[in-house]
C-alpha angles and dihedrals in degrees: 000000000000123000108215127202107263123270119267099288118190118288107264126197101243093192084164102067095056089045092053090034094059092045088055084053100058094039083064100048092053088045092062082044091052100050105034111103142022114349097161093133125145126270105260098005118140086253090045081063093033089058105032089056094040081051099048090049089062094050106091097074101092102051091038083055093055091036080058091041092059093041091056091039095045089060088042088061084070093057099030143070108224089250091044100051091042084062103043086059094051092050097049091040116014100067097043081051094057092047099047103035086051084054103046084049091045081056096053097050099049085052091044082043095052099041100044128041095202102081123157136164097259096052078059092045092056099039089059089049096048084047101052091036095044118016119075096279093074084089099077102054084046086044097062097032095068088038090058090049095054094048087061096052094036099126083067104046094124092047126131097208094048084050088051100047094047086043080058102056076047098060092038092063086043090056095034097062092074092039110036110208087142125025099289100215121117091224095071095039093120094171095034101086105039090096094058089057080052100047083055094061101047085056099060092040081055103028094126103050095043097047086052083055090053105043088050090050111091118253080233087055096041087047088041094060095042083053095053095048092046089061097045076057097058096040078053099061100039088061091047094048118120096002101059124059090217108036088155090058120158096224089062106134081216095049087039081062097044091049093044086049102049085037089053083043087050093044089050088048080048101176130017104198087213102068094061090083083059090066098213104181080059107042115017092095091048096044079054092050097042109033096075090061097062094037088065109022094027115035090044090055094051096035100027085098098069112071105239102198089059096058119118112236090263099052088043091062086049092049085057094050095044088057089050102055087044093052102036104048091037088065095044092059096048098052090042083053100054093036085069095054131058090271094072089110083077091074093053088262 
């Protein structure tokens, strides 16, 4: 039988999503500060822990985007046709995307121009391609993808089989990152992310019931879990260290545990009144376009002058955090800014 989408329900105020969608965003924007730079620390040293854990506790933005994505989409299938609501997405994302991911690649050429004579076609060629497989902006093409994915097998969106089979590609790009059949970065994992839409949507059919399970789950047992996953990240990394190109993957089990344990902490924690001057709703895909281009043209201009590699695990932790504010209230700023002027479409409003 099929197991169709739930009928049109009341509007409800989901303050909560824009106060855990704001918080992702920030955890992703501190992951690219984090990890912009020179790592090249040794195995065991007091920084390769500092940065390895100051890294991990950045790492549960992207599925709690997509966990966000489902739950929202899963409430729009109530309002859309598949085609319409496809559309809908491409028109609001796809063009700022464009915009904002060419320049960031103008802007790597001319650096690459000015500081290499030897310049082709095909060094440009490969440069688009690292920067639309593995910068930030790989998330839009994964994004719709999955999206695109869901819509066809819609009338089944509360299924338990599709949820097993997507659960399964899942699985297969946790496992595959020690093994590498496939590429093994998160990043082109097309069919890798699909579940956590699903799982979305599963969250707002049962909202009421889960958010009873965790009100009546102890703060100790919520933080216990988040300690414990943390952990299995780490142990994670560290195995994959030196042998994997992406031992801080996403798709990790280990790192799935870790993001569905800060998100259930953050859906306990429900609203935090302070993220309302951040206007979420307004800037969150703009602070996603724009960040990555002063994380790597911007923060290197204002802190290059400190040597990185020479910091002390403490002021390392400070550099980090210096990065972080810079970038991250930098972009704000600007997309505030232009959110106030004719070129807001840019930033997908």
């Amino acid at each position: 039988m099929q197991n169709l989408p739930d009928q049109p329900k009341p509007k409800k105020n989901y303050d909560f999503i824009d106060s855990i969608r704001s918080i992702a965003m920030m955890s992703i924007v501190a992951e690219h500060c984090v990890t912009a730079g020179n790592h090249t620390y040794a195995f065991g040293s007091d920084k390769y822990w500092v940065y390895l854990a100051v890294v991990q506790l950045t790492k549960f933005g992207t599925i709690t985007f997509f966990l966000l994505a489902g739950f929202l989409m899963g409430e729009k299938f109530a309002d859309y046709s598949p085609a319409q609501y496809l559309r809908r997405r491409v028109s609001t994302t796809f063009g700022p995307w464009i915009f904002w991911s060419l320049l960031f690649v103008a802007l790597v050429i001319i650096r690459m121009r000015i500081g290499d004579h030897y310049f082709d076609v095909p060094k440009i060629l490969n440069i688009t391609r690292e920067i639309y497989l593995y910068s930030n902006y790989w998330f839009i093409i994964n994004f719709l993808i999955s999206i695109s994915i869901l819509l066809i097998f819609r009338r089944y969106l509360y299924s338990f089989y599709l949820g097993a089979i997507l659960g399964a590609f899942t699985l297969f790009y946790s496992v595959n990152i020690h093994y590498e059949w496939v590429s093994p970065r998160h990043t082109t994992a097309i069919l890798g992310f699909v579940f956590f839409l699903l799982l979305g949507a599963q969250l707002r059919k049962n909202l009421d019931y889960i958010e009873g399970v965790i009100a009546n789950t102890s703060y100790f047992m919520v933080s216990l879990f988040v300690f414990v996953a943390f952990g299995l990240a780490i142990y994670e990394s560290v195995q994959l260290n030196g042998h994997s190109v992406d031992p801080f993957n996403s798709l990790r089990f280990s790192n799935i545990l870790y993001s569905l344990a800060v998100f259930t902490l953050l859906l306990k924690l429900k609203t935090f009144k302070w993220v309302s001057y951040l206007k979420p709703r307004q800037t969150t895909f703009g602070i996603y376009l724009i960040h990555f281009i002063l994380v790597i043209f911007l923060v290197p201009k204002l802190l290059g002058h400190f040597n990185e590699p020479g910091l002390n695990p403490s002021q390392l932790i400070v550099f980090k955090l210096a990065a972080f504010l810079i970038a991250y209230i930098g972009t704000l700023s600007i997309v505030l800014f232009i959110n106030k002027t004719p070129a807001k479409k840019l930033i997908g409003n």
